[in-house]
C-alpha positions as CSV (number, residue, x, y, z in Angstrom):
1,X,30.1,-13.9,3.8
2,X,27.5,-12.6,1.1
3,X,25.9,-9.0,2.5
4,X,22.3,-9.0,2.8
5,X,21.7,-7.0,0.1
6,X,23.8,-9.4,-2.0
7,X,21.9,-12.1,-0.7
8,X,18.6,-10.4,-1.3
9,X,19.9,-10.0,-4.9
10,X,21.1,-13.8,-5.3
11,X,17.5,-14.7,-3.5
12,X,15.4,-13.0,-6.3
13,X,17.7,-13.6,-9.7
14,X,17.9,-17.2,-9.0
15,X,13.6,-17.2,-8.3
16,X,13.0,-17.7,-12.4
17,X,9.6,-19.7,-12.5
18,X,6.3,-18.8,-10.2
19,X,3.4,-21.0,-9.4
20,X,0.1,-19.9,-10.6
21,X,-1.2,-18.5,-7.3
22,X,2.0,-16.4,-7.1
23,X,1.1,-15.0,-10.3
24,X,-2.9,-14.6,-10.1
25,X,-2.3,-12.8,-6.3
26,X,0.5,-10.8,-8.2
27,X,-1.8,-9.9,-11.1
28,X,-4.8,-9.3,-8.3
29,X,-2.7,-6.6,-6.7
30,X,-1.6,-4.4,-10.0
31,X,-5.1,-4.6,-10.7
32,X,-6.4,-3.6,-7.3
33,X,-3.5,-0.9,-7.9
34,X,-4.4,0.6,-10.9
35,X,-8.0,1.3,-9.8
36,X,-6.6,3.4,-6.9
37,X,-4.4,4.8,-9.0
38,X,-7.7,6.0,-11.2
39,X,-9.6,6.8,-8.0
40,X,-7.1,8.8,-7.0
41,X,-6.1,10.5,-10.1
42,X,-7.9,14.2,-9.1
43,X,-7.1,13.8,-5.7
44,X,-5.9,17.6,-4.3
45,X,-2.3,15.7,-3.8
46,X,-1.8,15.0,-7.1
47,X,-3.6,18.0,-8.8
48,X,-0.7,20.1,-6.4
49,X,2.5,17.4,-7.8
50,X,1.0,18.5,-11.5
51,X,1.3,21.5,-11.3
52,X,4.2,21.9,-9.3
53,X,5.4,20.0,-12.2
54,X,3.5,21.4,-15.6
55,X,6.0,22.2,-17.6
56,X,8.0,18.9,-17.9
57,X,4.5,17.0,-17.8
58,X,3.6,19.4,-20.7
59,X,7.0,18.3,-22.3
60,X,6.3,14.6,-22.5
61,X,8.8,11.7,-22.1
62,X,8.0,8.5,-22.6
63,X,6.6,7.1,-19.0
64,X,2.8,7.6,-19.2
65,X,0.5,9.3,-16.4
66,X,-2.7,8.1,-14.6
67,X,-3.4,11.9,-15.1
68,X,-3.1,12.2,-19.1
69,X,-0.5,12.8,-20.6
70,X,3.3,11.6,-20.1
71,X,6.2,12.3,-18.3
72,X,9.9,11.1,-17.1
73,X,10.3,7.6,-15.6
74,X,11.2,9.5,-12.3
75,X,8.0,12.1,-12.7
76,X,5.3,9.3,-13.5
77,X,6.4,7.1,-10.8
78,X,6.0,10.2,-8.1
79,X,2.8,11.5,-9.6
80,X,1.5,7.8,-10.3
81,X,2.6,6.3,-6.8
82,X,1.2,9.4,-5.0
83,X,-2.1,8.7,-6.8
84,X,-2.3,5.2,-5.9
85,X,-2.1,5.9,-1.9
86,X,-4.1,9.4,-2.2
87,X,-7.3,7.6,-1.2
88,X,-5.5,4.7,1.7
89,X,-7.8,2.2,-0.8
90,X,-4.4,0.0,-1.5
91,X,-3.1,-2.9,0.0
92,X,-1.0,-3.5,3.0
93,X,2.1,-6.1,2.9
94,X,2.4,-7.5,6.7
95,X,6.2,-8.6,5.9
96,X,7.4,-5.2,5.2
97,X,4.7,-3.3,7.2
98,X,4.4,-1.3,4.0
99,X,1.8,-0.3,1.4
100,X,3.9,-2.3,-1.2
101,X,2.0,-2.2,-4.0
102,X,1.1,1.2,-4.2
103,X,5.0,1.6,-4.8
104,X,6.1,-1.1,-6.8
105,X,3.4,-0.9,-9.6
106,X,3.5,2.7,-10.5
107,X,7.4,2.2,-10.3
108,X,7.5,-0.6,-12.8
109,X,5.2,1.1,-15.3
110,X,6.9,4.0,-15.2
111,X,9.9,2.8,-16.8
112,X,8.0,0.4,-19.5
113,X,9.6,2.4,-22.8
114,X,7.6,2.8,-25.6
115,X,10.5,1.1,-28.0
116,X,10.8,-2.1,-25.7
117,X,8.5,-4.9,-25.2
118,X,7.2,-5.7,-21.7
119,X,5.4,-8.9,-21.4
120,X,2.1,-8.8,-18.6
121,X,3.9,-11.9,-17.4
122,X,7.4,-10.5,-17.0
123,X,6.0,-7.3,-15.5
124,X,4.2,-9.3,-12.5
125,X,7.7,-11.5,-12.4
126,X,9.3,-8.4,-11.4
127,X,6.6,-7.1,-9.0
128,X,7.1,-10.3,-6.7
129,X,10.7,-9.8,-7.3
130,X,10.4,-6.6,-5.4
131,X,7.6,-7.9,-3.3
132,X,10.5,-10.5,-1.7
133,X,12.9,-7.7,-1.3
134,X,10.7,-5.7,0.9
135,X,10.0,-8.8,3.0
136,X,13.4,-9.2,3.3
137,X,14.2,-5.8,3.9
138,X,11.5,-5.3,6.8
139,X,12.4,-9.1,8.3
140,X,15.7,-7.0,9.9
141,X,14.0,-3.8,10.9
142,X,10.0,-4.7,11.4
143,X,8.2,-4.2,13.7
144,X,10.4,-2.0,15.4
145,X,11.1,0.3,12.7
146,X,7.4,1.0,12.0
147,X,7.0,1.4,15.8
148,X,9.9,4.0,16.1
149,X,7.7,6.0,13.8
150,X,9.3,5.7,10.1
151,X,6.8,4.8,7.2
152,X,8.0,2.1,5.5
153,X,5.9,2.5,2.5
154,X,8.9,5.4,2.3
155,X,11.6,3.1,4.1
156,X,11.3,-0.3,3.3
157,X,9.4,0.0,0.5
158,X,11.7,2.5,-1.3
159,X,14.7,-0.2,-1.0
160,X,12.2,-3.3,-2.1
161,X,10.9,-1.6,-4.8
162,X,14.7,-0.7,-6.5
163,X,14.9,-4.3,-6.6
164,X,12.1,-5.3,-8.6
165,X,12.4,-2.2,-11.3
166,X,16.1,-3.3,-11.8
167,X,15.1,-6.7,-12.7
168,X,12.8,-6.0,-14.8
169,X,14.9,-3.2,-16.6
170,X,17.3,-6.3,-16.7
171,X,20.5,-5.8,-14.1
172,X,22.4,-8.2,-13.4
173,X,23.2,-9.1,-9.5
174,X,25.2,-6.1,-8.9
175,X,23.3,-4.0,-10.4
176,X,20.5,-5.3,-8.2
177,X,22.8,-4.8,-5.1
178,X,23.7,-1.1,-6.2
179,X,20.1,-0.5,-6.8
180,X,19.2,-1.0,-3.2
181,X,22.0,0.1,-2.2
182,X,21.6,3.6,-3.6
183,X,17.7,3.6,-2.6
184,X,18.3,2.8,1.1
185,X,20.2,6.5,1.1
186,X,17.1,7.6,-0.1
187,X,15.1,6.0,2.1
188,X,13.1,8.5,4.5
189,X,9.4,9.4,5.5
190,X,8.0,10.2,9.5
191,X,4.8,8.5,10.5
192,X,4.0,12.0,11.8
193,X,2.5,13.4,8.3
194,X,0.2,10.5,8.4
195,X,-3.5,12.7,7.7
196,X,-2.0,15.2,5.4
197,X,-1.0,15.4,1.7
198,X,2.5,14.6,2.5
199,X,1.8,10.3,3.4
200,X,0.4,10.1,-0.2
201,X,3.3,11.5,-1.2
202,X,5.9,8.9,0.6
203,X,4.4,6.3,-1.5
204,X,5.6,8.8,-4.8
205,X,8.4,9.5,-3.3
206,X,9.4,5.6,-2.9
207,X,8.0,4.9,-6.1
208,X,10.3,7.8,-7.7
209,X,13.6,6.9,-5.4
210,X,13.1,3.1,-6.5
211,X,13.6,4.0,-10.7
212,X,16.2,6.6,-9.9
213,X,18.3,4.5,-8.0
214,X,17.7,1.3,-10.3
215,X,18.4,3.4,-13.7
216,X,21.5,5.0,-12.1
217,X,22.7,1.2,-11.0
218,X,22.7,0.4,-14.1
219,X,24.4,3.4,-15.2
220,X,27.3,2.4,-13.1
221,X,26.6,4.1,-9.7
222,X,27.0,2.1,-6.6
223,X,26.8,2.3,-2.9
224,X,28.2,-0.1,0.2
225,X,26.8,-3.4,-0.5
226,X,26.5,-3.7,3.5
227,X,24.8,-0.6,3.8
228,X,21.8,-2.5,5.2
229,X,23.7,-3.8,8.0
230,X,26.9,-2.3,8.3
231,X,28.0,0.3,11.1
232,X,26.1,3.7,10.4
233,X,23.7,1.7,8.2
234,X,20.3,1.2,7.9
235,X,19.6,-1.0,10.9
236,X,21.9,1.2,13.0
237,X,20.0,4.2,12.4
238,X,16.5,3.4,11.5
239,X,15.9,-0.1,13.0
240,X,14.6,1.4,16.8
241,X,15.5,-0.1,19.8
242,X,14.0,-3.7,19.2
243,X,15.0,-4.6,15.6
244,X,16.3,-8.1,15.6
245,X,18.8,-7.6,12.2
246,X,19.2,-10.5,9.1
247,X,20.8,-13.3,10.8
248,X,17.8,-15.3,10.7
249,X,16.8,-14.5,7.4
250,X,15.8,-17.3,4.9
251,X,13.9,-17.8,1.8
252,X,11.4,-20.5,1.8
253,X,10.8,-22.5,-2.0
254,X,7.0,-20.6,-1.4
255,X,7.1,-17.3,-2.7
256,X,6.1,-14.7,0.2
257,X,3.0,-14.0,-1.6
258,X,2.2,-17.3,-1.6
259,X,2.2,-17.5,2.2
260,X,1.4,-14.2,3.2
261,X,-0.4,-12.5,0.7
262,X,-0.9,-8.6,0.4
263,X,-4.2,-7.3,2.3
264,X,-6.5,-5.6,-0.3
265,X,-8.7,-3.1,1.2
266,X,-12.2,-3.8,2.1
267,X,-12.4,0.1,3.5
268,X,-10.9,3.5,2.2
269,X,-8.8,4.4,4.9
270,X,-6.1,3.8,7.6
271,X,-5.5,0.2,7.8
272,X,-5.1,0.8,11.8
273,X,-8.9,1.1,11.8
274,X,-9.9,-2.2,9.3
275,X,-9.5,-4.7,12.1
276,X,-12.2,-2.9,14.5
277,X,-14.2,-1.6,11.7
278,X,-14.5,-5.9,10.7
279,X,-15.4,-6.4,14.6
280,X,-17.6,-3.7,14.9
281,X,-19.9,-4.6,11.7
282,X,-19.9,-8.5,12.9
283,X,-21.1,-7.3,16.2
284,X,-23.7,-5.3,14.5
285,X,-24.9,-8.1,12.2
286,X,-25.1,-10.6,15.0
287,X,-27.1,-8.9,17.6
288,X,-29.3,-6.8,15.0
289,X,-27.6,-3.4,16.9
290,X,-29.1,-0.1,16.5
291,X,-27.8,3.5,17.0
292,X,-30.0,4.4,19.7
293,X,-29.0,1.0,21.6
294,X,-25.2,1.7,22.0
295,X,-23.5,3.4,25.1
296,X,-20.2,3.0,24.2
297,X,-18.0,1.4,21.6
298,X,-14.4,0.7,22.5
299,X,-11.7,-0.3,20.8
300,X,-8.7,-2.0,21.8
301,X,-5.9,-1.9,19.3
302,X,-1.7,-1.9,19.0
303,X,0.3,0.4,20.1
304,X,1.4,1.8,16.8
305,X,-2.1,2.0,15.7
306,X,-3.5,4.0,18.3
307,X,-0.4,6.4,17.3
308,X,-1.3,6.6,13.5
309,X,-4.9,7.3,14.5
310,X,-4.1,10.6,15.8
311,X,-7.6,12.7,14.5
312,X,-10.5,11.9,17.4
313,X,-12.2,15.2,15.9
314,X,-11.2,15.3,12.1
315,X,-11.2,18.6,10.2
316,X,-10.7,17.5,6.7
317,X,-11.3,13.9,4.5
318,X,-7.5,13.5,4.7
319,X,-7.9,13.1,8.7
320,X,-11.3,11.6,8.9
321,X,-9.2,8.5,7.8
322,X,-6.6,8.5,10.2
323,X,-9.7,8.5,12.7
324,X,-10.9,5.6,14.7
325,X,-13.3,8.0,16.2
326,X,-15.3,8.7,12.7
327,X,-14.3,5.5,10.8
328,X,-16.2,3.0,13.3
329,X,-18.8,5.7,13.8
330,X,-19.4,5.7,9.9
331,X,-19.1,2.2,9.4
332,X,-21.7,2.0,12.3
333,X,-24.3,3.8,10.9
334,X,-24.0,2.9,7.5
335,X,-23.0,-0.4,7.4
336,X,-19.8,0.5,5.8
337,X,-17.1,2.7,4.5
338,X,-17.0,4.2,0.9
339,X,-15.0,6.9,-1.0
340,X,-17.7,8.9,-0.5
341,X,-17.6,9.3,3.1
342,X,-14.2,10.9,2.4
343,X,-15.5,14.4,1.4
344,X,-15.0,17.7,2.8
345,X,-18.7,17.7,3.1
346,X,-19.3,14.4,4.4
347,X,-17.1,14.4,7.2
348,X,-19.4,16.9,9.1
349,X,-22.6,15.3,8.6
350,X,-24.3,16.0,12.2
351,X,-25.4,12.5,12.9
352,X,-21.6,11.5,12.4
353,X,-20.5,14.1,15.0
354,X,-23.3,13.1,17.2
355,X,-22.3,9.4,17.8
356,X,-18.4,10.0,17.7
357,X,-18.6,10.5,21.4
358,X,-19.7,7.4,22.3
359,X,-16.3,5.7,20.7
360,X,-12.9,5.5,22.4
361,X,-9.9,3.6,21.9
362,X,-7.0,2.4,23.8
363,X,-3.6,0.1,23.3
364,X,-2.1,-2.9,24.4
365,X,0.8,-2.3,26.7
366,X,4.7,-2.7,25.3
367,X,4.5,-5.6,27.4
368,X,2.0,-7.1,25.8
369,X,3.0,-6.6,22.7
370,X,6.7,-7.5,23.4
371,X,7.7,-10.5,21.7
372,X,4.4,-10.5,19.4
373,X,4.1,-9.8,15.2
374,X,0.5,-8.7,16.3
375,X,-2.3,-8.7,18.4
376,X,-6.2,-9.2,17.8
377,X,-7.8,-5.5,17.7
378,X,-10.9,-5.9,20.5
379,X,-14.3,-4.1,19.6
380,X,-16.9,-4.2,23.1
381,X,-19.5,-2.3,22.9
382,X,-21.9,-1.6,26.1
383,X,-25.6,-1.0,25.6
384,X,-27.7,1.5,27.3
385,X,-29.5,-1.8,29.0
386,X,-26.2,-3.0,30.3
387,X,-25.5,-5.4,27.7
388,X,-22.6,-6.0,27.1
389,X,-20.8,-7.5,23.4
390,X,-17.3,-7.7,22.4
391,X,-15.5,-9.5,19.3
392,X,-12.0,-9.9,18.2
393,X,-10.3,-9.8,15.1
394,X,-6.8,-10.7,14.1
395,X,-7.2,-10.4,10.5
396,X,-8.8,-8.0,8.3
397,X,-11.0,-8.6,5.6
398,X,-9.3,-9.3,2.4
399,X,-6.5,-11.0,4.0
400,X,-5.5,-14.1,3.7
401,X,-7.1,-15.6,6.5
402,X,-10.3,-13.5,5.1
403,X,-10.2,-13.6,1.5
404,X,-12.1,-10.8,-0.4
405,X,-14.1,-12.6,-3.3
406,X,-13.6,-11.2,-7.3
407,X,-17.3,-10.3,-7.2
408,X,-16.1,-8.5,-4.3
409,X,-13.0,-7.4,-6.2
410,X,-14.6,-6.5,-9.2
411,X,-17.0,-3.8,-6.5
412,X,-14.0,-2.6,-5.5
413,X,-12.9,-2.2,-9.0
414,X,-15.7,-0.3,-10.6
415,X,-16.1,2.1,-7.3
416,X,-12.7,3.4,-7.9
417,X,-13.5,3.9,-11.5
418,X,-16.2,6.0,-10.8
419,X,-14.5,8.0,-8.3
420,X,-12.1,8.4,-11.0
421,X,-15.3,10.2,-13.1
422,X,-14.5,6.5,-15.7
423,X,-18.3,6.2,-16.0
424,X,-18.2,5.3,-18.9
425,X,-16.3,2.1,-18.4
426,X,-18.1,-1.7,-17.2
427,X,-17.0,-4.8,-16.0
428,X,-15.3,-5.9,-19.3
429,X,-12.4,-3.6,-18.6
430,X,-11.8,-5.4,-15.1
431,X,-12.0,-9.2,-16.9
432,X,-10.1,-7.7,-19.2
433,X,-7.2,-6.3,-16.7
434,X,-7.6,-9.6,-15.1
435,X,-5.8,-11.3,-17.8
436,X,-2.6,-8.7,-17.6
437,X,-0.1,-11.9,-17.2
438,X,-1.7,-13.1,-21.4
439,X,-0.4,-9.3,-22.6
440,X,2.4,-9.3,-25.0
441,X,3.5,-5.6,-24.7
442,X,2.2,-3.2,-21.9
443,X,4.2,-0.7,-23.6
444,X,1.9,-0.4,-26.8
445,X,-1.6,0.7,-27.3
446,X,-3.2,-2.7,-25.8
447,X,-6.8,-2.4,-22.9
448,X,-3.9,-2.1,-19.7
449,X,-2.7,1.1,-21.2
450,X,-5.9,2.2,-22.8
451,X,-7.8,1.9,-19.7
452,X,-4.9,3.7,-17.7
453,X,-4.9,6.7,-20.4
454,X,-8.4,6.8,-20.3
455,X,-9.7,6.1,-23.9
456,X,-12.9,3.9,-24.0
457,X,-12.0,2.6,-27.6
458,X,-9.7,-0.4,-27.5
C-alpha cells in the first residue's frame, strides 16, 4: 500500500492541466501575497532577520529580496515569508488551518534562478501543487492539531509547501516524497508566540524549511516515506488527541482551490477576530448603532480562537491584533480596520481604551464543538435601553461564501503598497500583476520582479 506521502506525491504529479478558476484564484492569492509581502517589508521582524543576516544579504546570491537586494534560496524565503505574515494581512487556507500562501509564494520565488526560465503559468501550477499537499497534509491532523496548540502555517504548511517548490524545481515522485518527507522533521512552531515577532517568523521559517528540504531531495537526501503516518511520526506526535489520520483521504477531479478557496483578508489582523469583526459592522449598519448606545458587545467564538486571542489589554501593534478586545472596539468606532490602526501610537488612542470594556468574549464548549469543522462566531450586543441585537457569521469576508470583489482587491492592493512607502506606484502595476499566469520568465527583469525590487521604470 502506497504511504501517504507517496500518495500525496502521485495526487499532485499526475494533476497536469488546471481550469481557469484554479488558475485566476491561484494568481489572486500570489498577488494578494506579494502586496503583504511589500507592506510588510520594514516591519521591526524583518528589519531584526536583516540584520541578523547582513553579511550574506550583502553578499548576494541569486534569490531576490522584498527588502533590496538578494540573497540564498534558503535566506529569501525566511526573510520574504516572514515579511508576508508580518502584518496578519494574508490569507487563511481552511483545509490546512494554515496561512498557506504566505509560505508557498515567497518559497517558490526564492528558488526562481536567474539562468532558468520560470513561466507565470508554471509558477502558479506549482503553488496549487503545494496548495493540495497542505490540504492533504492537515485532512490527517486538523482540527485537532491546530487545537493542541501547533501553528500549522509552521506544521502543515512547512510539509505542503516542500511539495510544491520540488515540482516546480522539477523532481520527480520521489523526490517529491523525500521533500516532504525531510520537511515534516522540520516541522515545528507553538501557537504560544502568536502576538510577538516570533509567529511572523513561523511563516519564514516554513517558507525556508520547504526549499531546504526540496533542494536537498533532489540532491539525494531522503527520509521514511511513512513518516506522516508511521509509529513515532507525525500524526503520533503532533496530531492531539482527536486527529482522525489519512484513511479517508481522496482527491476529488476539482482542485481544492476550486471548492474551497483561500480566505483573503478583508482586516489586518488575527483571523480569530474576522468573523465577529464582519458581525459586528453588519449589526452596526443595520440598526444605524452609535458609541454612546452600546452596553455591551459579546462575542461568542471557538475554542481555539478564544486561545489565540490572548491580549484583552494590548501593549504593542503586534498584540493589538491578537485582541478581540481592541479589534471589534476599532472596527466599531471606525467602521473598519486598517494598517494604520496597527501602530505603537495608535493602539493607545484613549477613546479605544475607553470602549474596550464594554467587549468580552467567550467559547463554545468541546462539546459543542465535538464532531464540527466549525462553528458560526456570535456577535450580541445589549444597548443601554435594553435592546437587545445579535448576528452570526460562519464565513468571513473574502471567503468563498463572501467573495471580496477586485475593486475591493485592487484597495487592498494599493494600501499595502503604501504601507510599503511604494507611493509612487498606481493601479497599472496591480492590472499588471494580475496577468502573472501571461509572463514568460519571472526570473528576468519583467513588471513581477520590477515591482517586487522596487524600481518604478519597467
Amino acid at each position: 500500500m502506497a504511504t501517504i506521502l507517496r500518495k500525496i506525491a502521485q495526487q499532485v504529479l499526475s494533476r497536469t492541466t488546471f481550469s481557469n478558476l484554479a488558475m485566476d484564484r491561484a494568481r489572486d492569492a500570489a498577488v494578494d501575497t506579494i502586496g503583504c509581502m511589500i507592506a510588510g517589508r520594514s516591519d521591526e521582524s524583518v528589519a531584526a532577520l536583516t540584520c541578523a543576516f547582513d553579511g550574506e544579504i550583502a553578499g548576494g546570491g541569486e534569490a531576490r529580496l522584498v527588502t533590496g537586494g538578494s540573497a540564498s534560496p534558503s535566506l529569501a524565503a525566511l526573510i520574504n515569508a516572514t515579511a508576508a505574515h508580518a502584518l496578519d494581512f494574508d490569507d487563511n487556507f481552511h483545509p490546512a488551518r494554515a496561512h498557506a500562501s504566505a509560505v508557498l509564494v515567497p518559497a517558490l520565488l526564492a528558488v526562481l534562478a536567474s539562468g532558468k526560465a520560470t513561466s507565470g503559468r508554471r509558477f502558479l501550477e506549482a503553488y496549487l501543487a503545494g496548495l493540495e499537499a497542505q490540504a492533504a497534509v492537515g485532512f490527517g491532523v486538523n482540527p485537532s492539531h491546530y487545537n493542541r496548540g501547533w501553528h500549522a502555517t509552521a506544521t502543515v504548511g512547512s510539509i505542503g509547501a516542500a511539495a510544491g517548490v520540488a515540482r516546480l524545481l522539477g523532481a520527480d515522485e520521489n523526490g517529491l516524497v523525500a521533500a516532504m518527507s525531510l520537511a515534516t522533521s522540520f516541522a515545528c512552531g507553538p501557537k504560544g508566540q502568536f502576538g510577538t515577532a516570533a509567529k511572523p517568523l513561523h511563516a519564514g521559517i516554513a517558507a525556508r524549511n520547504a526549499v531546504d528540504a526540496a533542494r536537498m531531495a533532489l540532491a539525494g537526501m531522503s527520509g521514511r516515506p511513512d513518516i506522516l503516518e508511521g509509529p513515532q511520526g507525525f500524526l503520533d506526535l503532533f496530531g492531539g488527541d482527536d486527529a482522525k489520520g489519512w484513511d479517508g483521504l481522496t482527491f476529488d477531479e476539482e482542485h481544492i482551490i476550486e471548492s474551497r478557496g483561500v480566505v483573503t483578508k478583508r482586516h489586518p489582523c488575527c483571523a480569530s477576530t474576522h468573523r465577529a469583526i464582519d458581525a459586528l459592522l453588519d449589526l452596526k449598519q443595520e440598526h444605524g448603532l452609535l458609541a454612546g448606545d452600546i452596553a455591551r458587545i459579546e462575542a461568542k467564538v471557538g475554542i481555539s480562537a478564544v486561545r489565540n486571542l490572548a491580549y484583552p489589554e494590548p501593549t504593542d501593534e503586534m498584540q493589538a491584533r491578537f485582541s478581540m478586545q481592541y479589534c471589534l472596539a476599532t472596527a466599531f468606532l471606525n467602521g473598519a480596520l486598517s494598517l494604520s490602526d496597527f501602530t505603537r501610537q495608535g493602539i493607545g488612542r484613549p477613546e479605544i481604551r475607553e470602549f474596550m470594556p464594554r467587549i468580552g468574549m467567550e467559547s463554545y464548549s468541546a462539546e459543542e464543538e465535538k464532531g464540527v469543522e466549525r462553528l458560526p462566531h456570535v456577535v450580541t450586543v445589549t444597548l443601554r435601553d435594553g435592546r437587545i441585537y445579535w448576528k452570526s457569521r460562519l464565513h468571513a469576508k473574502g471567503s468563498l461564501e463572501a467573495p471580496m470583489s477586485d475593486h475591493e482587491r485592487e484597495v487592498k492592493f494599493m494600501d499595502c503598497l503604501r504601507w510599503g512607502n511604494r507611493n509612487g506606484y498606481d493601479a497599472v502595476f496591480f492590472l499588471q500583476l494580475r496577468k502573472l499566469a501571461d509572463f514568460e520568465n519571472l526570473s528576468g527583469d519583467d513588471p513581477f520582479w520590477s515591482l517586487i525590487a522596487g524600481r518604478q521604470s519597467l
